[in-house]
C-alpha positions in Angstrom: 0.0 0.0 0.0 1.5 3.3 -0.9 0.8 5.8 1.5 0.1 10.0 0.2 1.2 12.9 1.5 -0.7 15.2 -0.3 -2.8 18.6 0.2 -1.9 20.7 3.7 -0.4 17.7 6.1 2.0 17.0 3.0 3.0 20.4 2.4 3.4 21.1 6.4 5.6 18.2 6.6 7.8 19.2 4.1 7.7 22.9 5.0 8.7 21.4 8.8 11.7 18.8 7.7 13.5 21.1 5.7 13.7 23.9 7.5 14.2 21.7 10.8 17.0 19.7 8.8 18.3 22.8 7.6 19.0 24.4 11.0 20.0 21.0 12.7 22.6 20.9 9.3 24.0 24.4 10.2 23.9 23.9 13.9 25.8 20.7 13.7 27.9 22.7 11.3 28.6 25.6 13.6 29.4 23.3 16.8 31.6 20.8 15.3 29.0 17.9 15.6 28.9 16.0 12.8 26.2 13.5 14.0 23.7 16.8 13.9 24.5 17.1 10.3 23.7 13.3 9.8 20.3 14.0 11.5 19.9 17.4 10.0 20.8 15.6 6.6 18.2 13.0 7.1 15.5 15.0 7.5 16.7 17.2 4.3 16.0 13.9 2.5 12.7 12.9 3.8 11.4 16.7 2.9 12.8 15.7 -1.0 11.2 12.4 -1.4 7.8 14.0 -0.3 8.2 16.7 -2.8 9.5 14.0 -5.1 5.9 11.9 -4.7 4.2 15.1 -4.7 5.4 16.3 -8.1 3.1 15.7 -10.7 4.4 13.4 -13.3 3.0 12.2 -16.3 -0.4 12.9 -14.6 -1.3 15.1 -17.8 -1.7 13.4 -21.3 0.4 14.6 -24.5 0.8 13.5 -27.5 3.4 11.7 -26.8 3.1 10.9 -22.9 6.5 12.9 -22.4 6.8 14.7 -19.3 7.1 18.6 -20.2 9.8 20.4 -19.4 9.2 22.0 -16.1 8.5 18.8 -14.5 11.4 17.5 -15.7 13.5 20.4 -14.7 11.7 20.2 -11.1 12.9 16.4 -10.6 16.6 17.2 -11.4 16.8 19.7 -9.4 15.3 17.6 -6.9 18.2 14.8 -7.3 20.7 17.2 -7.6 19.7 18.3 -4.2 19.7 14.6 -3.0 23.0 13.9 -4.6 24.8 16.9 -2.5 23.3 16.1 0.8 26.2 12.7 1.4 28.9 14.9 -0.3 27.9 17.3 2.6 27.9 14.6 5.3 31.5 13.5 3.7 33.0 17.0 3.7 31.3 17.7 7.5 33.4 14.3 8.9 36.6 15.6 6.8 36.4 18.7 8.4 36.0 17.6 12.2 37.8 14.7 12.3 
């Protein structure tokens, strides 16, 4: 069973683990502590895979059931995000070790 996280809890969930991860990724940042940035981190990643399942994709029909550009922009972005958060774990460990 796939579960949704759609419509105001979704969005509030999102909204909350990013800028929670965000904070807890600078203040583990700022203190030396890299396990904050590993639970900052984390939480950085849940907030992408609900805006991942929440982007619409391939819910319009076209001609050729091609996803248009926007969308496709939108999920790049999205895993370039998710590809810099364990290059930022890495680098926080190489700094305070």
């Amino acid at each position: 069973m796939r579960m949704q996280c759609s419509g105001v809890v979704g969005a509030s969930a999102q909204v909350g683990c990013w800028n929670l991860g965000s904070a807890l990724v600078i203040a583990g940042t700022l203190a030396g502590e890299p396990p904050l940035v590993d639970l900052g981190s984390a939480l950085l990643i849940v907030a992408l895979i609900i805006a991942l399942r929440a982007a619409p994709f391939g819910a319009r029909t076209t001609a050729a059931r091609m996803p248009r550009l926007p969308e496709l922009a939108y999920r790049v972005l999205l895993l370039v995000l998710a590809v810099s958060i364990p290059v930022g774990i890495v680098l926080s460990y190489l700094r305070h070790s």
